[in-house]
C-alpha positions in Angstrom: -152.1 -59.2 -72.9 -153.8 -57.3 -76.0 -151.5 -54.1 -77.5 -152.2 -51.1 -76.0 -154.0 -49.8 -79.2 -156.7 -52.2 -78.5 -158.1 -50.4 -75.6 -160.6 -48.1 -77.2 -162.7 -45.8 -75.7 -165.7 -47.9 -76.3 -164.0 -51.1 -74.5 -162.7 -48.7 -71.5 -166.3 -48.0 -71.2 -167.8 -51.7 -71.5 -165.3 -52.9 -69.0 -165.3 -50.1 -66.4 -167.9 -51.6 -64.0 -165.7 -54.6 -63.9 -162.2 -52.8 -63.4 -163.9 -51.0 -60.4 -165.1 -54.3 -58.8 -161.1 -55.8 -59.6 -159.2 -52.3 -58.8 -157.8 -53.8 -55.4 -156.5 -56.3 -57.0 -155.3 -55.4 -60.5 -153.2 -52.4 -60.8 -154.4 -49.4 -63.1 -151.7 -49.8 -65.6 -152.0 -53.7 -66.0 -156.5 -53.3 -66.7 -155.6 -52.1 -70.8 -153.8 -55.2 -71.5 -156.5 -57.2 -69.9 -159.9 -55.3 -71.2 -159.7 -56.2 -74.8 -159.7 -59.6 -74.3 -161.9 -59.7 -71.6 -164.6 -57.3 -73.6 -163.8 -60.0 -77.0 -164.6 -62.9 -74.8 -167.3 -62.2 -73.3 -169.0 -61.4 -76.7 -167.5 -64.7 -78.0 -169.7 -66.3 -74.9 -172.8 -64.9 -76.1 -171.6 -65.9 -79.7 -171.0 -69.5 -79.3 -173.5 -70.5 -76.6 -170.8 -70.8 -74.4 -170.5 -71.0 -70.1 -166.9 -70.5 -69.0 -166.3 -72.3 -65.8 -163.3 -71.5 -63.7 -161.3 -72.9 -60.7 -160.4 -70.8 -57.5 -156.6 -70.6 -58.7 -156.9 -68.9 -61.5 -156.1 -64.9 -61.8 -158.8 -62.7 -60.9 -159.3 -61.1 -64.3 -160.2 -64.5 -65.3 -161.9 -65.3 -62.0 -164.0 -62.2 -61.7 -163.8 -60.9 -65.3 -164.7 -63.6 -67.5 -165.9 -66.6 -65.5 -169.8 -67.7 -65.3 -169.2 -70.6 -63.0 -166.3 -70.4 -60.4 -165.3 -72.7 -57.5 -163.6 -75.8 -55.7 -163.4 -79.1 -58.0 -166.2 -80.4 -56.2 -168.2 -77.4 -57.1 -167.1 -76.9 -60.6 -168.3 -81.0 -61.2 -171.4 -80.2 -60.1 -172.4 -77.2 -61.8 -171.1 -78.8 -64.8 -173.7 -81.5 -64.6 -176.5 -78.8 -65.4 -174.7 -76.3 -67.7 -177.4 -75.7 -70.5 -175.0 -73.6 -73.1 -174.1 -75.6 -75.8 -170.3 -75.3 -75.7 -168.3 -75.5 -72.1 -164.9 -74.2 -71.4 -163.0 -75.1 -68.6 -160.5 -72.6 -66.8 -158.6 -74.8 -64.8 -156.1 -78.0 -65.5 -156.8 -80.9 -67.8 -158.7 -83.2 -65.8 -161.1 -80.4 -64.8 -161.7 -80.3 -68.1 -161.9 -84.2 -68.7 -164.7 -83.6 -65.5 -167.0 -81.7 -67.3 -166.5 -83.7 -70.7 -168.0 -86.7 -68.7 -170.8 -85.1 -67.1 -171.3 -83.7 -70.6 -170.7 -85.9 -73.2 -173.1 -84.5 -75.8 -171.3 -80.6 -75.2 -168.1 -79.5 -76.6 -166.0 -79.0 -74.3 -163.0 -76.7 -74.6 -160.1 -76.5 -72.4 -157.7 -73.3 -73.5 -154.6 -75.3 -72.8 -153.9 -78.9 -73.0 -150.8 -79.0 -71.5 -152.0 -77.6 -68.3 -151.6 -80.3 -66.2 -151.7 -81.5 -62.6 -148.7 -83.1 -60.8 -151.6 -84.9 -58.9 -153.2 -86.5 -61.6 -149.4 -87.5 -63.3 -148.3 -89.3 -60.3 -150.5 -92.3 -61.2 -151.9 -94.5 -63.8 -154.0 -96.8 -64.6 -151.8 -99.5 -64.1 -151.2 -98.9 -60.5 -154.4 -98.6 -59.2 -155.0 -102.4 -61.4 -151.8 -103.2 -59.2 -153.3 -102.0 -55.9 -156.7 -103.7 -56.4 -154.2 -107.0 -56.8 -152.7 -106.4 -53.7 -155.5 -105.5 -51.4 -158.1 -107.8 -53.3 -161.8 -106.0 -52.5 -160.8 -102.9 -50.7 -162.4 -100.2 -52.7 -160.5 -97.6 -54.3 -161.3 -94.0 -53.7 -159.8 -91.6 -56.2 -159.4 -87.8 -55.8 -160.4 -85.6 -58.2 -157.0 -84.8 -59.4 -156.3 -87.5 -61.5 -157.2 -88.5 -65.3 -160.2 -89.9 -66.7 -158.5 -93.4 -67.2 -157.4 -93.4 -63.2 -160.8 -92.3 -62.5 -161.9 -95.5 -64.6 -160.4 -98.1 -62.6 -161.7 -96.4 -59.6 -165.1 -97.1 -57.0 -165.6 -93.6 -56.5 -164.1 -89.9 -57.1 -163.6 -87.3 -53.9 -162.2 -83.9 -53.8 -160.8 -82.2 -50.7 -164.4 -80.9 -49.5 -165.7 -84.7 -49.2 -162.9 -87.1 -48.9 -164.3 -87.9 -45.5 -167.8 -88.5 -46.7 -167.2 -90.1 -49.5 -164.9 -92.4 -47.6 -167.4 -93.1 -44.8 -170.0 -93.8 -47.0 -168.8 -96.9 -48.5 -169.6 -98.4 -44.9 -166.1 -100.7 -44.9 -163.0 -101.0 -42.9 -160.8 -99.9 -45.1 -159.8 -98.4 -48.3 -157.6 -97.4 -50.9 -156.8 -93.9 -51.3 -155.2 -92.4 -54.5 -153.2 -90.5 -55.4 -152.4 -87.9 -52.4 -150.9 -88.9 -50.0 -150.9 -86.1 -47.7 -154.7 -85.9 -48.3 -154.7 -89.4 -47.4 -153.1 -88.6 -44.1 -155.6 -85.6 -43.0 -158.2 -87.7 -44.2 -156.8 -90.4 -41.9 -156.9 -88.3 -38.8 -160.8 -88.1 -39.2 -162.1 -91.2 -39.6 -161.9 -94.6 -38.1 -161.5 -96.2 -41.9 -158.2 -97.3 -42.2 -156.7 -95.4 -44.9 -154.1 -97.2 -47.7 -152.5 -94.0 -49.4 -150.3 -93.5 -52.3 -147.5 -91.1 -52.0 -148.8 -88.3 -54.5 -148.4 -84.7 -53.4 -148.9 -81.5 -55.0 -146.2 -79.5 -56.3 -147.4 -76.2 -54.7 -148.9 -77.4 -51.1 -146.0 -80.0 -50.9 -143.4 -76.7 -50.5 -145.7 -75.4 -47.3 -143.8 -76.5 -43.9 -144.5 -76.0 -40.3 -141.8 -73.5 -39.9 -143.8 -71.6 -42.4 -146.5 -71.1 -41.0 -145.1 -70.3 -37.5 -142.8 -67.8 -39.4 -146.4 -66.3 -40.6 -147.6 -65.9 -37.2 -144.4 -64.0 -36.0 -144.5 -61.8 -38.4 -148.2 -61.4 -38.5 -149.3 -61.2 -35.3 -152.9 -62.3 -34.5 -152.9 -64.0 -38.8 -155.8 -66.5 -38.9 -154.1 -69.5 -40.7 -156.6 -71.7 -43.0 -154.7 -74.9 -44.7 -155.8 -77.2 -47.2 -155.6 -80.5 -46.6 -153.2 -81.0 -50.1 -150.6 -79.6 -47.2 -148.2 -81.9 -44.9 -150.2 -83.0 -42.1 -147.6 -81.0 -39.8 -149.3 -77.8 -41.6 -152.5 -78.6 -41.0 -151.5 -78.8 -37.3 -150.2 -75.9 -37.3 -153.4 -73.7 -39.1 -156.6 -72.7 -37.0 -158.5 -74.6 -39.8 -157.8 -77.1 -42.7 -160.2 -77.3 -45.5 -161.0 -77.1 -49.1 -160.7 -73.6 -51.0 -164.7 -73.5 -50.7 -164.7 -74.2 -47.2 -161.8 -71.8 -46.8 -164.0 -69.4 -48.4 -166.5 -69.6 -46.0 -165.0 -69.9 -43.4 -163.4 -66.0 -44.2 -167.1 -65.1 -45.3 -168.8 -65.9 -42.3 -165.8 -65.5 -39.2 -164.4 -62.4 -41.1 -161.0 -62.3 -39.0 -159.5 -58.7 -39.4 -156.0 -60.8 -41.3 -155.8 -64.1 -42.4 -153.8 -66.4 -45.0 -154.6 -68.9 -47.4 -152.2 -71.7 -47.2 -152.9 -72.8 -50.8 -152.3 -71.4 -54.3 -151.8 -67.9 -54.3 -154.8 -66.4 -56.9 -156.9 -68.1 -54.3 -156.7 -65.3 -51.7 -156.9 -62.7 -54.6 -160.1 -64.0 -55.3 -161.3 -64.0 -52.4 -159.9 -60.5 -51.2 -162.2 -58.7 -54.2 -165.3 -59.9 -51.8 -163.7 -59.0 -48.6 -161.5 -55.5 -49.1 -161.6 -55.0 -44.8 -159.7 -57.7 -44.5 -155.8 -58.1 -44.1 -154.8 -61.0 -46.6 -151.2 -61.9 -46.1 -150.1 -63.8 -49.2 -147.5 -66.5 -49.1 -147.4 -66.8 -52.3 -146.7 -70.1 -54.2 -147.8 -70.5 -57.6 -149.6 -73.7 -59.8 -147.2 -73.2 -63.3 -150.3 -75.3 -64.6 -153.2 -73.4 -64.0 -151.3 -70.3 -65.1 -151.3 -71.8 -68.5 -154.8 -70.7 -68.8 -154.2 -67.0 -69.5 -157.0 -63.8 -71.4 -155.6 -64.1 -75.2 -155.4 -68.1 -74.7 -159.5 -68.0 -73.9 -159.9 -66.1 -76.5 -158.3 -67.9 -78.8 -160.1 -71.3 -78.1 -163.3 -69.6 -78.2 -162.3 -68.0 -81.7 -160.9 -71.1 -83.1 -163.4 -73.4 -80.8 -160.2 -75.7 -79.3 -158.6 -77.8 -77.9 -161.7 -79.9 -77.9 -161.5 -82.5 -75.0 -162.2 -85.9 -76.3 -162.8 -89.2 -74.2 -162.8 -92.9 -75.6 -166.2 -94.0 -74.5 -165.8 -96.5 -72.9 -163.1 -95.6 -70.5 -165.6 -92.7 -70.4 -168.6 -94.7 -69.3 -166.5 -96.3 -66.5 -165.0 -92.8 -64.9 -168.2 -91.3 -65.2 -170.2 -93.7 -62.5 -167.3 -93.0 -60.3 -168.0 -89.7 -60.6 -171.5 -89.5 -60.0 -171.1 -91.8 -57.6 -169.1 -88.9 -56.0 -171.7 -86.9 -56.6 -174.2 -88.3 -54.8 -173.0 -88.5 -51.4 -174.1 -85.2 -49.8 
């Protein structure tokens, strides 16, 4: 957070409309810290022709304060394929920002911290998936999102959670290889007829979600509307009244509107989501992503001052995760 002496008169009055749009989720005495940085970096935007582009799990100042582009991986890749502004910078983990590098390789691309990383995305490497594709000789490999650019490489095609069943379906073959989540792989599984060879990835933060969670939400909640994401043990996703990506889960709240509901996911998520919706009850079981709170107000600023960490991609690893991903891309 900026010092105290930062919040000006002038910058309490540039930032007000914001604060009144965020009050339900940031408390009074917390908006000084934030505003400074908030009111620098958006002039820094305007400065260096940048778009700022920002997943669902990051903290609402960021979210709603800062962010030009916001939404699921799925979303994020493709509205990074027709950012115009010179200069990109990606709020959200590293291969987000590895994402929007390919889709852009002329732009700079800035990501405000390199180490924020993805437990998904370190559970496998290039080497495996060679090693997989020697084991099942011609099964094609479909790689989630949440992996590195060199996985991504030695892949057929990329999915997130909001198309894993599509993009799996529309290879048209019996079966194939699924990386790196394995409880992804499992609800995935349940909904097609492809037969499904998963690695054992997880995430660290749905891995921690159990049943008894969620039936603990319900007693003490009565009448909570549960909404999973499919990163969660499949015995969660029994459990929920839905299971699906954090834009689906979105929607799903926007257009059912249930009086109380939690978000079985990262917990900014139903912050985010509760500054659209204030007439509805969002009970928070709260587990947080230690990655994408590396992304934090004076670290934006900073990489926007100082124009880094620049993402950089060797070309021709680059050229290779790319077709997987706009092969992703097409499948509507």
């Amino acid at each position: 957070m900026s010092a105290l002496t930062d919040y000006t008169s002038a910058v309490a009055a540039r930032t007000a409309p914001l604060y009144d749009r965020l009050s339900r989720v940031i408390p009074a005495f917390d908006w000084p810290g934030f505003a400074p940085d908030i009111d620098a970096i958006l002039r820094l935007k305007r400065e260096r022709d940048a778009v700022i582009l920002a997943h669902n799990y990051q903290t609402p100042e960021i979210f709603h304060g800062i962010a030009d582009i916001t939404g699921d991986s799925l979303a994020l890749a493709r509205e990074a394929a027709g950012v115009e502004a010179s200069v990109i910078l990606l709020c959200g983990v590293h291969f987000m920002a590895e994402t929007a590098k390919l889709l852009n390789p002329a732009k700079t691309v800035l990501i405000p911290d390199s180490r924020a990383g993805c437990s998904l995305a370190e559970s496998i490497t290039p080497e495996d998936v060679r090693l997989l594709r020697r084991r099942y000789p011609g099964v094609p490999v479909v790689t989630y999102v949440n992996t590195s650019a060199a996985v991504k490489a030695e892949s057929d095609i990329c999915c997130t959670s909001g198309n894993a069943v599509k993009v799996v379906e529309s290879l048209g073959v019996p079966r194939v290889i699924f990386i790196p989540d394995g409880y992804l792989a499992a609800n995935v599984a349940a909904e097609t007829r492809v037969e499904i060879i998963a690695w054992q990835g997880a995430c660290e933060v749905h891995e921690r979600f159990g049943p008894d969670d969620i039936r603990g939400l319900r007693d003490r909640h009565p009448g909570v509307v549960v909404l999973a994401h499919p990163e969660c043990p499949p015995e969660v996703v029994a459990e929920a009244d839905f299971a699906g990506s954090t834009a689906a889960m979105s929607d799903y709240v926007a257009t059912r509107r249930p009086g109380r509901v939690v978000l079985v996911t990262e917990c900014s998520m139903s912050d985010n989501v509760a500054v659209q919706f204030p007439e509805i009850d969002f009970v928070r079981p709260c587990n947080l992503c230690p990655h994408m709170k590396r992304i934090t107000l004076p670290k934006i600023r900073h990489a926007l001052e100082t124009m880094t960490e620049a993402v950089e991609l060797d070309p021709a690893v680059a050229a290779r995760a790319r077709t997987a991903v706009e092969r992703m891309l097409e499948v509507r």
